[in-house]
Each structure stands twice: as structure tokens, then as C-alpha cells.
C-alpha positions in Angstrom: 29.2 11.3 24.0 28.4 8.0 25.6 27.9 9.2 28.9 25.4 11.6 27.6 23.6 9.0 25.4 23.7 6.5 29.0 22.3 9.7 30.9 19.4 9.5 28.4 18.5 6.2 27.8 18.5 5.9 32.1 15.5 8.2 32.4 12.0 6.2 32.1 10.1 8.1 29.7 6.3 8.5 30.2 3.3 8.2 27.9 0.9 11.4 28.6 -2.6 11.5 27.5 -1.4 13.3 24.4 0.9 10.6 23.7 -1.4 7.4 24.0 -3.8 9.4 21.7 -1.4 10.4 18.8 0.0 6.2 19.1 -3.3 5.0 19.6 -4.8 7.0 16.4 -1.2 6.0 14.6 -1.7 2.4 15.7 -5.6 2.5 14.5 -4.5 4.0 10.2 -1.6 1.6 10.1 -3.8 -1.2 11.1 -6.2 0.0 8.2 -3.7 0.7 5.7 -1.7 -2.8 6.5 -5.5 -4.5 6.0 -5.8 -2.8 2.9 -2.2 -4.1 1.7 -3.6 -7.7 2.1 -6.4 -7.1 -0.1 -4.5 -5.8 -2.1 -2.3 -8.2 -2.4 -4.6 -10.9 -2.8 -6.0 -9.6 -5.7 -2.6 -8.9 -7.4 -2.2 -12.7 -6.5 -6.0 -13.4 -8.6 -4.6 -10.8 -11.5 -1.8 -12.7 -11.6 -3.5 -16.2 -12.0 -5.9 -14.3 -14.7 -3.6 -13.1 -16.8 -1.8 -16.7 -17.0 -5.0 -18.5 -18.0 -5.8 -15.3 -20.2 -2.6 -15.6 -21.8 -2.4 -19.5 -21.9 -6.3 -19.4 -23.4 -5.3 -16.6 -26.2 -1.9 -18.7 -27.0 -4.1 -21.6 -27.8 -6.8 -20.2 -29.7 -6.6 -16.9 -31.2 -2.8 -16.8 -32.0 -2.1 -13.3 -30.5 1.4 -12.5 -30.2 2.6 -12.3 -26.6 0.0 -14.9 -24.8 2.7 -16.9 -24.3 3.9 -14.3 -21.2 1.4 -15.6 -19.0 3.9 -17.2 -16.5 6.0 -14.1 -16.3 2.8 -12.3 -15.5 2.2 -14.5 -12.6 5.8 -14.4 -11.8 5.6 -10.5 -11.9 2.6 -10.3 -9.5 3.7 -12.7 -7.2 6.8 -11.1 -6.8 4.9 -7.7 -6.3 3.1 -9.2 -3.6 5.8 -10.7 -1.9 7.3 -7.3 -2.0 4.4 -5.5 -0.4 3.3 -8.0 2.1 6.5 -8.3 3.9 6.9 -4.5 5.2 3.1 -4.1 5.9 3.4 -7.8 8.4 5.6 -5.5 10.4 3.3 -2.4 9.9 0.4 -4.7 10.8 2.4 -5.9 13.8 3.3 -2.4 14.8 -0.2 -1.6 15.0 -1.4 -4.3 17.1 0.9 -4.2 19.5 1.4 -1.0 20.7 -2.4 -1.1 20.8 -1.9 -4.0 23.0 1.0 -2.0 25.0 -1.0 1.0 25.5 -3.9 -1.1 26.9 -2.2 -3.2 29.3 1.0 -0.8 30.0 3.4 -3.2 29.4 6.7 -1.8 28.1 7.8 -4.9 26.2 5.3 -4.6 24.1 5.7 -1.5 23.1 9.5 -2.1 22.6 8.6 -4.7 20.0 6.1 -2.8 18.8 8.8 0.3 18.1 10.9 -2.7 16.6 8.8 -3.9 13.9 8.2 -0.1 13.0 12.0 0.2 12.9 11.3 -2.8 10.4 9.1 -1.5 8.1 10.7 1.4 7.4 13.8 -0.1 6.8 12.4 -2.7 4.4 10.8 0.3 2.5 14.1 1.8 2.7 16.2 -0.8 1.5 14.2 -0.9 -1.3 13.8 2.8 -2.4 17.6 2.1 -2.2 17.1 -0.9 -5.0 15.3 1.2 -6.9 17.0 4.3 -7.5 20.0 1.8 -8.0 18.3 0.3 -10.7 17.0 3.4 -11.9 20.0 4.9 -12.4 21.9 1.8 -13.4 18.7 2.0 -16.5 20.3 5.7 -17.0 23.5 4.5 -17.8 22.7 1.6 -20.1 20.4 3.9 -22.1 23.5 6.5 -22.1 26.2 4.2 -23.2 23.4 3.0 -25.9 22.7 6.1 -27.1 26.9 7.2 -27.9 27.2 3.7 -29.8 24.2 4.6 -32.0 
């Protein structure tokens, strides 16, 4: 098995025309869609901030119950941004590079592009992992809740 996977990995591997089209088209949406994700997360950042002087600003004048959960609201969106910005650096990255790869053929570059691909979907895997985990960990608190009723 080894010898076969050496064989492999020995033989240089070309980028057609076909090839440089699909990466540089693949390169172009995750650029957009990592762009977006900043936006994005800047304005969950500015909800975030809203919703604590909200909160803070109904908590001291019209007595509502629940204003006071304006920092766990900011908490809660920071956190969500965190979450989202991370992977989409690396998607961001991706893009970039193998743009830059493709344009000046250089084959480290395009290894490090490949890498922070690798990274992204690993972050976003991890996390479906967390979860599902969670999910199912809700299941079974709502289960054993429901046989003590």
C-alpha cells in the first residue's frame, strides 16, 4: 500500500485549461462568499452592541422583564462571529492564493492554498461534530426529564 501511494504522490500532476478554469471560478465564489461572511459578521458584531444598549436602555426606563440580558446578547453575537470568521479567514485565504498560484505557476502556493481549504472544512467539521453532540446530548436531557415527570 505504501509503495502504491509513493508511486502516486511521485508523478507531478498538471493543471489543464479545464482545471485552472474550474479553480479559478472556485477561487473567484469563495472569495465572494468569505467577503460576505465579514459583513456579515460585522453586523452581528453592531446587533450585538444594539441589543446591549437596547436592553440596558429598557432595564432603566420602562421596566420590561428580560432587559437585563443585554450582555449575554453581546456575548451571544460575539461568539457567533468568532465562530464564523475563523473558517471563512482560511476560505478567504484559499481563494486568494490559488488565484495567486494559478497566475504566477508557483506550486507552493497552491500547496498552501489546498492547505487552508483542508482548514476550512475541518473547522466546519469539527463543528457539525459539536453540534450534533450537543444536539443529541439536548435529546437525552429532555428524555431522562420526560420519565421523571
Amino acid at each position: 500500500m505504501e509503495n502504491v501511494e509513493a508511486s502516486l504522490l511521485d508523478v507531478n500532476l498538471t493543471i489543464d485549461t479545464q482545471s485552472d478554469r474550474y479553480l479559478r471560478e472556485t477561487a473567484k465564489w469563495n472569495k465572494f462568499l468569505a467577503i460576505l461572511s465579514f459583513i456579515f459578521c460585522g453586523l452581528m458584531v453592531l446587533a450585538g452592541l444594539f441589543l446591549t444598549f437596547a436592553a440596558g436602555f429598557m432595564m432603566s426606563s420602562l421596566q420590561m422583564p428580560f432587559a437585563g440580558m443585554g450582555f449575554f446578547w453581546l456575548i451571544y453575537f460575539l461568539v457567533f462571529a468568532v465562530l464564523t470568521i475563523i473558517p471563512n479567514l482560511y476560505r478567504y485565504r484559499f481563494a486568494a492564493q490559488v488565484l495567486q498560484a494559478l497566475d504566477t505557476n508557483d506550486q507552493v502556493t497552491l500547496t498552501s492554498s489546498l492547505g487552508n481549504l483542508k482548514s476550512f472544512y475541518r473547522f466546519y467539521g469539527i463543528m457539525m461534530i459539536v453540534l450534533i453532540s450537543i444536539y443529541v446530548l439536548i435529546f437525552l436531557v429532555a428524555m431522562v426529564a420526560g420519565m421523571m415527570r
